[in-house]
Every structure is written in C-alpha cells, then in structure tokens.
C-alpha positions as CSV (number, residue, x, y, z in Angstrom):
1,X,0.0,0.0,0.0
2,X,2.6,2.4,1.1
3,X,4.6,1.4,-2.1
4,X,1.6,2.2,-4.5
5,X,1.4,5.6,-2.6
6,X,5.3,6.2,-3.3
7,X,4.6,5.6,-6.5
8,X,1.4,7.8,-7.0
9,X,3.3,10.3,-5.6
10,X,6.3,10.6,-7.9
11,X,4.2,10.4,-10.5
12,X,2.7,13.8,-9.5
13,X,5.9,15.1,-8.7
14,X,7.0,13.9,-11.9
15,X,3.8,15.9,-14.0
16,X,4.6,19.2,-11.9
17,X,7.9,19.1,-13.2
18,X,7.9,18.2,-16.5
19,X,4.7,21.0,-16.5
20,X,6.9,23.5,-15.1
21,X,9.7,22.3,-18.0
22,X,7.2,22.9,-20.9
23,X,6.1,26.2,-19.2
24,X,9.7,27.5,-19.2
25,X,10.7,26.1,-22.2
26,X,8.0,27.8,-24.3
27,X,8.0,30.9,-22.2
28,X,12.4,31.1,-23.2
29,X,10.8,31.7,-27.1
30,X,9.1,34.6,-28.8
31,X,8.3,34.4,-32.2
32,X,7.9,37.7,-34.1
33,X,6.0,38.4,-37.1
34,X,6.6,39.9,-40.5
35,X,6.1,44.1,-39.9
36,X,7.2,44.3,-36.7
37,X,9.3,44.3,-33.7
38,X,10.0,43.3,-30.4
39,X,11.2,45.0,-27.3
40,X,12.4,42.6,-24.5
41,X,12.2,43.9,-20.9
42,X,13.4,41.8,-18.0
43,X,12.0,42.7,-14.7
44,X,10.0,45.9,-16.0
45,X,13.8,47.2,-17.5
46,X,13.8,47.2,-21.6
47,X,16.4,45.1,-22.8
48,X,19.1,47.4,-25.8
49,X,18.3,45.9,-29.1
50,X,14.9,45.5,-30.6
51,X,14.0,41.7,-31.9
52,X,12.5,41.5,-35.5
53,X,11.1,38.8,-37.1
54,X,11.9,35.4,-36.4
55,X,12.0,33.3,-33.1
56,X,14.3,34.4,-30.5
57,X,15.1,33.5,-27.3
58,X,14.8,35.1,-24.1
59,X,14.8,35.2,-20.1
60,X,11.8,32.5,-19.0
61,X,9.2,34.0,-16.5
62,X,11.1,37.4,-15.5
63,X,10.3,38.7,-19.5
64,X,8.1,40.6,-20.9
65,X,8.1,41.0,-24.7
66,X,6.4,44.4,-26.1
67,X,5.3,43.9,-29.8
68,X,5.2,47.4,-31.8
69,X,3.6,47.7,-35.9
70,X,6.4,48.4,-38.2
71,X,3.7,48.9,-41.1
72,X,2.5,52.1,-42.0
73,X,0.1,53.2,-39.8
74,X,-2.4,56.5,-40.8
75,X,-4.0,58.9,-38.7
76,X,-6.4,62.1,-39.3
77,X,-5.1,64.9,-37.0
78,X,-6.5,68.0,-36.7
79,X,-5.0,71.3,-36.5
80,X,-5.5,75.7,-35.8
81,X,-3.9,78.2,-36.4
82,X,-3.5,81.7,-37.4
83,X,-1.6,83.1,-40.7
84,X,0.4,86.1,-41.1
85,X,-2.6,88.4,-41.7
86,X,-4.5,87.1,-38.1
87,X,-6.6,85.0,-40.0
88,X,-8.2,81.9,-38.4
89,X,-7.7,78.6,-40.5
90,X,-8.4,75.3,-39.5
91,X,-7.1,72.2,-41.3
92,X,-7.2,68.4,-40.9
93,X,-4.0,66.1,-41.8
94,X,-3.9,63.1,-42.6
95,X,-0.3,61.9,-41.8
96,X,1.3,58.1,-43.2
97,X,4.0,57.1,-41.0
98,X,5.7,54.3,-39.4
99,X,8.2,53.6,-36.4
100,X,12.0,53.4,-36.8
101,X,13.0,49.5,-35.9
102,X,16.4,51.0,-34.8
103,X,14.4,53.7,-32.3
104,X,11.9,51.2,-31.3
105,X,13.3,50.5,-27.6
106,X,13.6,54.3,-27.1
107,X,9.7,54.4,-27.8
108,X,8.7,52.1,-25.9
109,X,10.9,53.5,-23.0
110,X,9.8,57.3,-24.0
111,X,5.9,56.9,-25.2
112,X,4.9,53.4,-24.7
113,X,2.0,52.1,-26.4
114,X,0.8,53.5,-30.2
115,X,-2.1,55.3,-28.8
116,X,0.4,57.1,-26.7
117,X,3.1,58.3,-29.8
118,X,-0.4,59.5,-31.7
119,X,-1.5,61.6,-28.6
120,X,1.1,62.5,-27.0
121,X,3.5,63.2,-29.9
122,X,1.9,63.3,-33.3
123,X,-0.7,65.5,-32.5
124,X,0.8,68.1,-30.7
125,X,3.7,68.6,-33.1
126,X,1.2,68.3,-36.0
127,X,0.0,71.3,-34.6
128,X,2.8,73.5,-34.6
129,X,4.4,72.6,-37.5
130,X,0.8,73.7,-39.1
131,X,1.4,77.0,-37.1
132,X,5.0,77.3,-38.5
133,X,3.5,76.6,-42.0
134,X,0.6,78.9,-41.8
135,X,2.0,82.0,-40.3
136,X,4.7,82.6,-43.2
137,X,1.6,83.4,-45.8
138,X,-1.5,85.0,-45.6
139,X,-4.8,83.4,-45.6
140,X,-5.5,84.1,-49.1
141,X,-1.7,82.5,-49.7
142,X,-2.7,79.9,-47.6
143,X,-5.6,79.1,-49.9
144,X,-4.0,80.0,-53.3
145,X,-0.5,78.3,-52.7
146,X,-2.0,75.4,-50.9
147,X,1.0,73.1,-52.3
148,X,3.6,75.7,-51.2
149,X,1.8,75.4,-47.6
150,X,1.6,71.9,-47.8
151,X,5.8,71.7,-48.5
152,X,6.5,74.4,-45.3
153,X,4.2,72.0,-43.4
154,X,6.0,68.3,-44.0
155,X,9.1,70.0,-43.9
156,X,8.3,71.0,-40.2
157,X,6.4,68.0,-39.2
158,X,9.0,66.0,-40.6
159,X,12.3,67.1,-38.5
160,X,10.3,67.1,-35.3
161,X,9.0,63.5,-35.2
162,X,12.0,62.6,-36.7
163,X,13.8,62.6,-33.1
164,X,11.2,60.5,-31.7
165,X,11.7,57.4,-34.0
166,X,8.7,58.7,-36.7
167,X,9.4,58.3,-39.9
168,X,6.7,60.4,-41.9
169,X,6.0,58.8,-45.2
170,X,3.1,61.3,-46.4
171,X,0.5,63.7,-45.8
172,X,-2.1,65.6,-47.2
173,X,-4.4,68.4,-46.6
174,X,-8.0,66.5,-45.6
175,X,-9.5,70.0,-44.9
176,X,-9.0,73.6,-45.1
177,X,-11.0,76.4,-43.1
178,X,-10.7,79.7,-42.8
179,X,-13.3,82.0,-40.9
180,X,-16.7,83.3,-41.9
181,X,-15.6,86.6,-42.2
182,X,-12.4,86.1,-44.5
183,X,-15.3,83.9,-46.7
184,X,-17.8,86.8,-46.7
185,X,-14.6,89.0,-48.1
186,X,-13.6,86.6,-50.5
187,X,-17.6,86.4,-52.1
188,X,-17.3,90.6,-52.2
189,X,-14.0,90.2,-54.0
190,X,-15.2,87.7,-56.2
191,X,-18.6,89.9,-57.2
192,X,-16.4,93.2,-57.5
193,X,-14.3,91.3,-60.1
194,X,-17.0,89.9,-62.0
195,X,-18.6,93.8,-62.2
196,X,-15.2,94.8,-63.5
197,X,-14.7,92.4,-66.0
198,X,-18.5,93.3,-67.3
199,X,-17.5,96.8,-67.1
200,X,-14.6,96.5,-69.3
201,X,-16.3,94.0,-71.4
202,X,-18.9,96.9,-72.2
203,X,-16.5,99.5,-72.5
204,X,-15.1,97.5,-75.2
205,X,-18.0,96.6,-76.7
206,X,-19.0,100.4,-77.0
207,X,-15.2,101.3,-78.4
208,X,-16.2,98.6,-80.9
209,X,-19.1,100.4,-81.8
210,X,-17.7,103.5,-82.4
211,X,-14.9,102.7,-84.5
212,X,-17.7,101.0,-86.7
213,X,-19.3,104.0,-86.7
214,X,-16.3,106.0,-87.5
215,X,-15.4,103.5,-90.3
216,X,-18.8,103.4,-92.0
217,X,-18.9,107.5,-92.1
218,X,-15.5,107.6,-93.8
219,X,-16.9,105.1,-96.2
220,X,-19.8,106.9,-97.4
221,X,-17.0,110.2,-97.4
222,X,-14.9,108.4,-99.6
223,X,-17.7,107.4,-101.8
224,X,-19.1,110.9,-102.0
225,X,-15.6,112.5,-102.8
226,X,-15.0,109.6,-105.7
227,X,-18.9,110.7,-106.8
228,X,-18.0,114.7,-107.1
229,X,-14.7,114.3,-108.9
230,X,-16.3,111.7,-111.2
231,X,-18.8,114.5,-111.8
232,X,-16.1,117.4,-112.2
233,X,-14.7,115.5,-114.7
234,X,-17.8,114.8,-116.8
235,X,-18.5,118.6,-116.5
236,X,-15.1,119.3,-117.8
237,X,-15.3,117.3,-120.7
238,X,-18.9,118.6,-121.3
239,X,-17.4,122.3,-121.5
240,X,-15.2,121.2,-124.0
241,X,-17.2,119.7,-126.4
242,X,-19.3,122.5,-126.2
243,X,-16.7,125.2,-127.2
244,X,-15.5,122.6,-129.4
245,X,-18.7,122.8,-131.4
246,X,-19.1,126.6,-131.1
247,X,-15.7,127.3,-132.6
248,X,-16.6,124.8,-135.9
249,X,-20.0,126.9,-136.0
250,X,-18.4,130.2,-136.4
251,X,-16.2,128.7,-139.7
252,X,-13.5,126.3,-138.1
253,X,-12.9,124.3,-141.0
254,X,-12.1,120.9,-139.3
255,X,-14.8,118.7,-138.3
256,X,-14.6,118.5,-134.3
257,X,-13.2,115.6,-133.2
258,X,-14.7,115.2,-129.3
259,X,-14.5,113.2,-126.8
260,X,-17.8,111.6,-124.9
261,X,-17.8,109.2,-121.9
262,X,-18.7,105.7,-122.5
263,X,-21.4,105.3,-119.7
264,X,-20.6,101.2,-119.6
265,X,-16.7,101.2,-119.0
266,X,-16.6,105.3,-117.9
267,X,-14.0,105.5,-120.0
268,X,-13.0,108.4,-122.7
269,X,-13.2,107.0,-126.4
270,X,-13.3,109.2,-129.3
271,X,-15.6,109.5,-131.9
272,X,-16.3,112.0,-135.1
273,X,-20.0,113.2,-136.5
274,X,-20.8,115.5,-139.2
275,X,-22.6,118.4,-137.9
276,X,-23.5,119.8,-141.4
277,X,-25.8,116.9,-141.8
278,X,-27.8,116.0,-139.1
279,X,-29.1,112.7,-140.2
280,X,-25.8,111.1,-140.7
C-alpha cells in the first residue's frame, strides 16, 4: 500500500515538473511576425536591441516581450492656427508614417504604447508645424498656394518627429478652413471682379461700336468724294465739247473731233459726227 502511494506520488511530482519544463521552455521563445518588432524587458527594465522577425530566445518568467507595428500606420489629426494676416484657418492632416525598428526601444521607454506616440506626440507637433507653415503666408496664400503650404508644413512636421523614432512617409491636406468673415470677403471680392470684367467688357463693346461707326462714315466720305470728282470731270469734258462745237459753227474748217464718256466702262473713247448733216 505504502509502495503504491510512493509511486502515485512521484508520478505527481513527476507531471509538476515536466509542466513547469514545458512552461519554461515555451516561455524562453518569442516568435515575431513579419512588420514588426519586439522590445524585451526583464523585470520591468527594456532590454538594448529591438528583436525582428523570427524566433528568439529570451529570459523565461522574468520577461516581458512588447510587440510594436512596423507597417504604415495612418491617422487624421486636426489642427488651428493663425496666418500672417491674423486669420483663423483650420485644417485636418492626414499623416502616413511608421516607427523606426532602430528607435523602437527608445519608444517604448519614452511613449509606450501607439495610442500614446499618436496623442502624446503626433498631435501636438502636427500642430505647430501647421502654425509654422501657416504664419509665413496670408490666408489668401494659404488658400491660393495650398501646395507651397503643404511643403513648409511636411518639412516641419517632418524634423520634429524625426527625433522620436517617426518616420513620416506622407501627408495631405483633408480639410482647409478659414473664418466666416475672411469667406464673406472673398464672395465681395469675387462679385467686385466679376462687375469689373462686365465693365470692361462693355466699355469695349462700346469702343467697338464706335470705331464701326467712324469706319462706316469715312466710307460713305470716300464714296461721296470719288462721286463729285467723277462729276467734275464729266462737267469738264462737257465744257469742251461745247466750245469745241461753237468754234466749228463760227467757220472752223475741221470737223470736231470730241471726246464723250462711255457710260458702260466710264472710259473716254473718241468718236467723229458731221454736224452739217444731221441725219448722218
């Protein structure tokens, strides 16, 4: 009896142990996926040297292994702020980044958890990099040269979260705001120009008019100058068929040769008649 307790007993002993060996034996691996990394700490202390992907070994029981995204990761942060003309505009970002694997340990020991780096980190230095961006144009600038803002604004954004282990991959402009009363301005701008451009659009319109006037009164000139001298010179040649015929009357003893205007071509052609005899 005592024997088959002995052995009952061992055989206990024997389970806790060889559960205690599997326990530590898969608690001494950590297996780390594709897109990310690992920070080891031992005792609540974060071990130098972030683990990537693979299996890796590491201190059974006393560990603690913190997993962080490598991937990019996207957020929409807002953002306010006033240009150089103390105009109120508003904007939303959305920012594309991801964690440096060589920074990761100082993360973990500086922000901690993702939610923390986007809080504590992100959004505050979104924010004044947007005031650095916005308060070397106006708010018109801000609006026309939105590209130009946009450059000023990674720029910024960029070399701050840079020391932090934040690699910014991209951002753009979600939103753009400015106040009601710079929107009320812009709508009176906008009609002013459009009266403007009708004005000058008349004005032309009326210079166009005129010089069509002006053109068609020096036509009809012309053609009343071209009419008188055309007259003139019929009434010249008139005058001098008439003395032509006076001098033959009083004895000239040469038929007259005169000249008369063909009233087809208006052209001067001569031609002879007898003036003795009528019916030739």
């Amino acid at each position: 009896m005592k024997s088959q307790y002995s052995n009952n007993w061992q055989a206990i002993v024997f389970g806790i142990i060889a559960a205690v060996a599997l326990l530590i034996g898969i608690n001494s691996f950590v297996i780390i996926n594709p897109g990310e990394a690992g920070v080891i700490s031992i005792l609540g202390k974060a071990r130098d040297g972030a683990v990537l992907e693979g299996i890796h070994l590491k201190p059974p029981l006393v560990s603690k292994v913190d997993l962080y995204d490598l991937t990019v990761q996207k957020f929409e942060v807002p953002a306010q702020s006033s240009t150089k003309d103390l105009q109120d505009l508003s904007a939303r970002f959305a920012i594309n980044f991801r964690l440096d694997p060589l920074q990761v340990v100082e993360v973990r020991r500086k922000q901690g958890t993702l939610e923390n780096i986007v809080s504590k980190i992100i959004a505050p230095q979104t924010q004044e990099s947007f005031k650095i961006a916005a308060a070397k144009r106006t708010v018109e600038e801000a609006i026309t040269k939105r590209n130009e803002l946009k450059q000023d604004f990674d720029t910024a954004l960029g070399e701050r979260l840079d020391k932090y282990g934040i690699i910014v991959l991209d951002t753009s402009v979600v939103d753009l705001n400015f106040s009601p009363e710079f929107a009320k301005a812009v709508e009176d701008k906008q009609i002013a120009e459009q009266r403007a451009q009708r004005a000058v659009y008349v004005a032309q319109e009326a210079e166009q008019d005129a010089q069509a006037d002006i053109n068609r009164a020096q036509g009809r000139a012309e053609a009343q100058r071209l009419l008188a001298e055309t007259l003139k010179a019929q009434g010249g040649q008139l005058v001098l068929q008439k003395e032509a015929i006076e001098a033959w009357r009083s004895g000239g003893a040469q038929m007259p040769r005169v000249l008369v205007m063909d009233g087809k071509s208006n052209s001067s052609v001569p031609f002879l008649f007898n003036l003795s005899n009528p019916q030739e």
